[in-house]
C-alpha positions in Angstrom: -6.3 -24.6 38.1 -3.4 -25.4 35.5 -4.1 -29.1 35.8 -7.2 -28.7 33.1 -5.5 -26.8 30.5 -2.9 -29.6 30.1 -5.6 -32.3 30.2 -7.3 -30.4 27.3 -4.1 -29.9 25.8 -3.3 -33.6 26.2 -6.7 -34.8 25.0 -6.2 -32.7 21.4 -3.0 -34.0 21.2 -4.2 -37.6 21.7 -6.9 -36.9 18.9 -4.7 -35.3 16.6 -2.5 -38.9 16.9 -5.5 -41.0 16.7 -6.7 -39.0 13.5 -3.0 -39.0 12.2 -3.1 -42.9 12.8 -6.3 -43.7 11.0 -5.7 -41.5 7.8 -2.6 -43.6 7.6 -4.4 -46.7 7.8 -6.9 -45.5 5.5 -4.0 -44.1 3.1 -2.4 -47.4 2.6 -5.0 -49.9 3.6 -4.2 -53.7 4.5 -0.4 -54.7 5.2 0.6 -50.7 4.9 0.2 -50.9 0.9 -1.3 -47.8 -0.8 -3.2 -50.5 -3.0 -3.1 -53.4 -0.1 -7.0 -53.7 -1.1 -5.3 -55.7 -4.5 -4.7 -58.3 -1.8 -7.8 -60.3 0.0 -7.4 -62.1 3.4 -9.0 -65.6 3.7 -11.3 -64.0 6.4 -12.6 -62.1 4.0 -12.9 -64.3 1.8 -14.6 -66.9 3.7 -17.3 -64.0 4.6 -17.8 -63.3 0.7 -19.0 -66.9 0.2 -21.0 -67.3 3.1 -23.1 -64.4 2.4 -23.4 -66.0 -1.5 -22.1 -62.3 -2.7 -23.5 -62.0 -5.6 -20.7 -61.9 -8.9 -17.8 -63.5 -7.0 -15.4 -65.5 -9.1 -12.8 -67.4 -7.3 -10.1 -68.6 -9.8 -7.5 -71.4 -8.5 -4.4 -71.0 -10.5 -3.0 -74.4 -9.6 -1.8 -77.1 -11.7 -3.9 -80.5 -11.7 -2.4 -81.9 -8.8 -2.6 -78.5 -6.6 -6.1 -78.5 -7.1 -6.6 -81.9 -6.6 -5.7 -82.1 -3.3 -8.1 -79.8 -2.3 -9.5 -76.3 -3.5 -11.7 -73.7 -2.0 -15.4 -74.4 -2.9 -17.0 -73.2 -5.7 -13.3 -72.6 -7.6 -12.6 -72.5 -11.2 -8.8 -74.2 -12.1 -7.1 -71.8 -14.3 -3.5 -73.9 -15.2 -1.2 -71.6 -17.4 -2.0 -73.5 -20.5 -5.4 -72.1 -20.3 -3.9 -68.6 -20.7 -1.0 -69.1 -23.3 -1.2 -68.6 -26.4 -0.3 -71.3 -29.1 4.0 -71.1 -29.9 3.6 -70.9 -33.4 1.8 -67.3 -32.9 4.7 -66.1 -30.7 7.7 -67.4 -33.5 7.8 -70.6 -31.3 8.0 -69.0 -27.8 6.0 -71.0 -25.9 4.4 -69.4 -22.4 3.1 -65.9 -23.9 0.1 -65.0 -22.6 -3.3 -65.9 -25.2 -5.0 -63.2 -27.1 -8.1 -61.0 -26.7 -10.5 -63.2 -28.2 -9.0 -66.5 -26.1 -8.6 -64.5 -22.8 -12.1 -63.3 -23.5 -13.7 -66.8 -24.6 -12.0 -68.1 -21.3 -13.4 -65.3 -19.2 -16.7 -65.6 -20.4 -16.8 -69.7 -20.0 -15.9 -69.3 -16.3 -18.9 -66.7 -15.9 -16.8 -63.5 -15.3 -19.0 -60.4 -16.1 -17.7 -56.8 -16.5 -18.7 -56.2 -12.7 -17.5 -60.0 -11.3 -15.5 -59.6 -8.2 -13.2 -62.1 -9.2 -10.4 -63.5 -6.8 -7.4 -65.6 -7.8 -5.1 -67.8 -5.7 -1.8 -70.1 -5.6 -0.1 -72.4 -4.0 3.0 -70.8 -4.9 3.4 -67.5 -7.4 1.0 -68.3 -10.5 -1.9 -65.9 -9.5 0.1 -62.9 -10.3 0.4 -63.8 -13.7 -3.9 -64.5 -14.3 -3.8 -60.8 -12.1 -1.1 -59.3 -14.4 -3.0 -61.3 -17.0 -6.4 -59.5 -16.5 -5.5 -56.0 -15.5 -3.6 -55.9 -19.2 -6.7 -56.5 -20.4 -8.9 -54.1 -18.9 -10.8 -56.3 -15.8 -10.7 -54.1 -12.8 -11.9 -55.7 -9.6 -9.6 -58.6 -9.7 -7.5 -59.6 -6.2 -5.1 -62.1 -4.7 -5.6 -64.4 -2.0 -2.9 -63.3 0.9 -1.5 -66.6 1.7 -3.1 -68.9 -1.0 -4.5 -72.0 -0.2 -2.5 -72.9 2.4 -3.6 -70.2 4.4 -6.9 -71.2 3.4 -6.3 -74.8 5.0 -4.6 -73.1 8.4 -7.5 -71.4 8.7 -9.7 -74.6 8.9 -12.1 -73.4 6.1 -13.7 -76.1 3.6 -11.9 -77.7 1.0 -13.5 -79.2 -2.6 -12.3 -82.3 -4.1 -14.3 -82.2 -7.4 -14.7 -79.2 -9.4 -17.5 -77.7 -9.6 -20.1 -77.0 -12.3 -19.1 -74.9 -15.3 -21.7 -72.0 -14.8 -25.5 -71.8 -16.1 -24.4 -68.7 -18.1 -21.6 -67.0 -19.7 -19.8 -64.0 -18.4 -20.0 -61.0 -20.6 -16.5 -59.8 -19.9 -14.9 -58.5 -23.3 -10.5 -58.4 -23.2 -9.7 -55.3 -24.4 -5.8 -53.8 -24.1 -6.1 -51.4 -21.4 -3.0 -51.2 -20.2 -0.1 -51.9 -23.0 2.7 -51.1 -20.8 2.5 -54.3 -18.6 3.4 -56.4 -21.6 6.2 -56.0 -23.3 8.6 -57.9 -26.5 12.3 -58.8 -27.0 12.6 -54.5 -28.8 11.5 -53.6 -26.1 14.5 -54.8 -23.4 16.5 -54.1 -26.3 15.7 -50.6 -26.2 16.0 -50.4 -22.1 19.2 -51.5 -22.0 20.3 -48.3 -23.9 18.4 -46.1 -21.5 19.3 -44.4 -18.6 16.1 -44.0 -17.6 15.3 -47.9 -17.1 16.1 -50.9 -15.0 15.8 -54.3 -16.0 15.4 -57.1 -13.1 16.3 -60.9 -13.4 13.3 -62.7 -11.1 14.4 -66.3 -11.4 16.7 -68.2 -9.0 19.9 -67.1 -8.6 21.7 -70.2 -10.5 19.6 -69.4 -13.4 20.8 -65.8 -13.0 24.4 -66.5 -12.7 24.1 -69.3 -15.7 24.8 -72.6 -13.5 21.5 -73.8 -14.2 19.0 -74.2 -17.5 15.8 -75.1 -16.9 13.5 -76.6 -19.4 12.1 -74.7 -22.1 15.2 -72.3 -22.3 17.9 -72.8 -25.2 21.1 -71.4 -23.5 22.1 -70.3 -20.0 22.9 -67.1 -18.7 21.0 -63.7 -18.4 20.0 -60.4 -20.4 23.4 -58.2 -20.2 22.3 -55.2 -17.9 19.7 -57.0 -16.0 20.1 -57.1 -11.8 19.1 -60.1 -9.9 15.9 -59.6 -8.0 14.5 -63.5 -6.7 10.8 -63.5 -6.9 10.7 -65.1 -3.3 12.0 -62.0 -1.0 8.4 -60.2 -1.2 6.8 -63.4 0.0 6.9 -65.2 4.2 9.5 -68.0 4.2 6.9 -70.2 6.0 4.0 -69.6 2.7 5.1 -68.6 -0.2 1.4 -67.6 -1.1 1.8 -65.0 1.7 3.5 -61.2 0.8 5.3 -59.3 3.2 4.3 -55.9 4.4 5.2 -52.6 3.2 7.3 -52.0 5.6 9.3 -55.2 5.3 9.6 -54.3 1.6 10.6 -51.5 1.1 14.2 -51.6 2.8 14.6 -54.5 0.4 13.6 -52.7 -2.3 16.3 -49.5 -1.4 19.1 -52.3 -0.9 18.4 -53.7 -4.3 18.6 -50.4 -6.1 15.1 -49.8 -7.2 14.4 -46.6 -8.4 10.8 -45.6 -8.4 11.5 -42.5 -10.9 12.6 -45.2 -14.0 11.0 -47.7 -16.2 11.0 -51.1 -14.9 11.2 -54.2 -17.0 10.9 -57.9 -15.4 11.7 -61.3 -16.4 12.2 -64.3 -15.6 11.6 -67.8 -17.3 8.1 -67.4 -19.0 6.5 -63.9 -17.7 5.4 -65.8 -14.3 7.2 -65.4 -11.5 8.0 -61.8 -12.8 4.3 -60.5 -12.1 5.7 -61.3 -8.4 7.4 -58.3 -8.3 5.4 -56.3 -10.3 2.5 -57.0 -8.3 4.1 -56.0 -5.4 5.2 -52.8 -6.6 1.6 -52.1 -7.4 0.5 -52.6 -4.2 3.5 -50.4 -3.1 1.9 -47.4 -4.8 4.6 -47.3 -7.9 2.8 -46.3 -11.3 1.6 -49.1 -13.5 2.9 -47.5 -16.5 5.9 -48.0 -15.4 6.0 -51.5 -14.5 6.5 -53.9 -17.9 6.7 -57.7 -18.1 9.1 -59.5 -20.8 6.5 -61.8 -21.9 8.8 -64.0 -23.3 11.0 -63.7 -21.1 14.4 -66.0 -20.6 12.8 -68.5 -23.4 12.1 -66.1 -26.0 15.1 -64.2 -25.7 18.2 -67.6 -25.1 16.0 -68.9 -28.3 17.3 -65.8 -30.7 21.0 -66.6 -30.7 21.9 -63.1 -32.0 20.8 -62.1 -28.8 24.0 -61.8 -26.4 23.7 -63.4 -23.2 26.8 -62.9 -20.1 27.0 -65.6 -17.1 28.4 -65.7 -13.7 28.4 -63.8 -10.9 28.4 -60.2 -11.3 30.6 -57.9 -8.6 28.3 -56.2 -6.6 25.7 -58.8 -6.5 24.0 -59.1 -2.6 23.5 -62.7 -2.4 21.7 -62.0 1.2 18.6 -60.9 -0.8 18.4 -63.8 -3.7 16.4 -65.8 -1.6 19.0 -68.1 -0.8 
């Protein structure tokens, strides 16, 4: 006579879990991200082109020879040039991202409407910046391949060799400033570094960090004094560096490193690129996007202003278990 009572009491228990479970799920969606629906799996992918949904874009941000060796059907190449703006706009910084009127000229030649589901992949970390790129300027519905292209070739999907048409009509996507926060100028880092209330993360290698190394484009080596070192790579699988780690791989790395959710965080890194890395990956971790600011000129545009001071080496404290290295 007891033994029903405890089934029943077992049975709402096991509901209450499986309810429990599924509002998680639902909560934080794919890879336990609050926005994980910013990221796109290459099943899903695969199912959008083969039932022809109407207003996809797929955008390969690739260079020439990425995209030559093979790129999902039907994708537009979108190489950094095609979003920078000219250097002599940007007091010789080169890499800054192109104005309204470019971004929306581009936009519009690759058939991108207001409503265009439009998804963007690598082979490596460039679709962050054409995400970072368009949710600056107002595009909403924009995601990123999980795994790029080479997850797209390990799945044994179809592969293009030539390009494919330019579309029979143009998009009618306008750039607008939506969100002015995600860009940010040299004042601007100036400013942080005076404020309690800010951090301010180093995303290259660590021998660029440290000063060992200058890669081209830069005018001195070194860093921005009171920046941390936070490698673009440790969000992304060792095996594809298309492919993110889950939440919950993330966010111990994120506590070990010192990120604090309740400050302003400013990025750089050579040219703005590899920075959207991380602040992608703290958008799909549910942190506010107000508070997540690229240095658009990043390591160029500041090494070029020589009253800007610069320190070198490594600093005390520094985990080199989480550089990447």
């Amino acid at each position: 006579m007891k033994i029903r009572p405890i089934r029943t009491l077992l049975t709402v228990l096991a509901l209450l879990i499986l309810l429990t479970v599924t509002a998680f799920a639902q909560q934080n969606g794919y890879k336990g991200y609050p926005r994980g629906s910013a990221l796109i799996t290459v099943q899903e992918l695969k199912q959008l082109l083969d039932t022809k949904t109407p207003g996809l874009v797929i955008l390969a941000a690739e260079s020439n020879v990425e995209y030559r060796l093979g790129h999902i059907p039907g994708s537009f190449q979108v190489d950094r040039p095609a979003i920078e703006a000219p250097p002599e706009t940007q007091n010789g910084v080169s890499g800054n991202l192109a104005d309204a009127a470019s971004f929306t000229k581009l936009a519009q030649s690759l058939g991108i409407n207001r409503d265009s589901k439009v998804v963007i992949y690598d082979t490596k970390y460039d679709a962050t910046r054409l995400w970072w790129a368009f949710t600056y300027y107002g595009k909403g519905d924009v995601r990123v391949l999980d795994g790029g292209i080479k997850a797209w070739k390990g799945a044994s999907y179809p592969v293009d060799l030539l390009a494919p048409a330019a579309p029979l009509r143009s998009g009618d996507f306008i750039a607008r400033v939506l969100s002015p926060a995600l860009r940010v100028d040299t004042a601007d880092i100036i400013a942080a570094q005076k404020s309690n209330s800010s951090q301010i993360w180093d995303n290259r290698d660590i021998k660029e960090f440290t000063g060992e190394e200058l890669k081209k484009g830069a005018y001195r080596a070194g860093r921005i004094p009171g920046s941390s070192h936070s490698d673009w790579i440790i969000f992304k699988k060792k095996d594809n560096q298309g492919e993110w780690l889950s939440a919950s791989e993330v966010q111990p790395l994120l506590k070990k490193m010192g990120y604090d959710k309740s400050k302003e965080q400013y990025f750089y890194c050579q040219s703005g690129v590899r920075s959207t890395q991380a602040i992608f990956t703290l958008y799909l971790a549910g942190w506010p996007l107000e508070k997540l600011h690229n240095y658009d000129s990043s390591w160029i545009g500041w090494s070029k202003d020589k009253n800007l001071p610069i320190v070198s080496g490594n600093p005390a404290g520094t985990n080199l278990a989480l550089t990447g290295k």
